[in-house]
N, C-alpha and C positions, 0 to 999 in steps of 0.2 A: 262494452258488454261482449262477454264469446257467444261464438254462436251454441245455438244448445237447441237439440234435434227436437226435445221434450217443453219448450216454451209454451205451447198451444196444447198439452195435457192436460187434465182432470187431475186436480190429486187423487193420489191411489190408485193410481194405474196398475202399478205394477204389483199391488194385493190383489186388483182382479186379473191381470194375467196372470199368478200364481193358483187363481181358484179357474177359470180358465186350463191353464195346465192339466190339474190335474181331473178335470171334465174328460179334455182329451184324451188322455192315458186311461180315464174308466171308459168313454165309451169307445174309442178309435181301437180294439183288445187288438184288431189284426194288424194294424202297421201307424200307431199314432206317428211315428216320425214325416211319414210319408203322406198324410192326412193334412200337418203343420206345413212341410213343402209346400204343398199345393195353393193352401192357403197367403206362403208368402209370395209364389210366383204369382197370384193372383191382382196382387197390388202393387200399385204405383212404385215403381223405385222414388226411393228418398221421402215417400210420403212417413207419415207416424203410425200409419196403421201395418205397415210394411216394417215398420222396427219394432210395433210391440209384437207379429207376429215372429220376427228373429228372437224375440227374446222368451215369448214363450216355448220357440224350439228348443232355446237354451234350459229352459228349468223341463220342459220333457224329457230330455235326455239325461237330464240329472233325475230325473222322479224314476226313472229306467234304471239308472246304475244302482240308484240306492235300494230299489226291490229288489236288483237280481243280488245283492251281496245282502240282504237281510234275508231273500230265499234260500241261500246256496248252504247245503249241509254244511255244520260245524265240523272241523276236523278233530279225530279222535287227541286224548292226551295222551302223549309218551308215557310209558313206564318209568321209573326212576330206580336203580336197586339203590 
């Protein structure tokens, strides 16, 4: 058997780090990235709460990229003669 970091998880872990997530990103408005750090410095390396907090850094930073390119003005169309 491999070792597997996630053996002693809950299923659906990682739908609640996804709802999680985006907790963070609504209520952390002034620096969720920096709010997630803290949180994973907080815990045990190699523990599982220590990896589901890396991973929700990972989909905050994705919930980040993908508001600022659904915020960022459309560019205008070329003209064509």
């Amino acid at each position: 058997m491999a070792f597997d970091y996630f053996s002693g998880a809950q299923p659906g872990w990682r739908t609640e780090a996804k709802i999680r997530a985006r907790r963070v990103v609504g209520e952390q408005i002034d620096d969720p990235i920096g709010y997630v750090d803290n949180r994973v410095d907080r815990v045990r390396l190699g523990s599982f709460e220590r990896r589901r907090w890396s991973f929700i850094r990972k989909l905050v930073i994705r919930f980040l990229a993908e508001e600022e390119l659904r915020l960022r003005p459309a560019k205008p169309k070329r003209r064509t003669k």
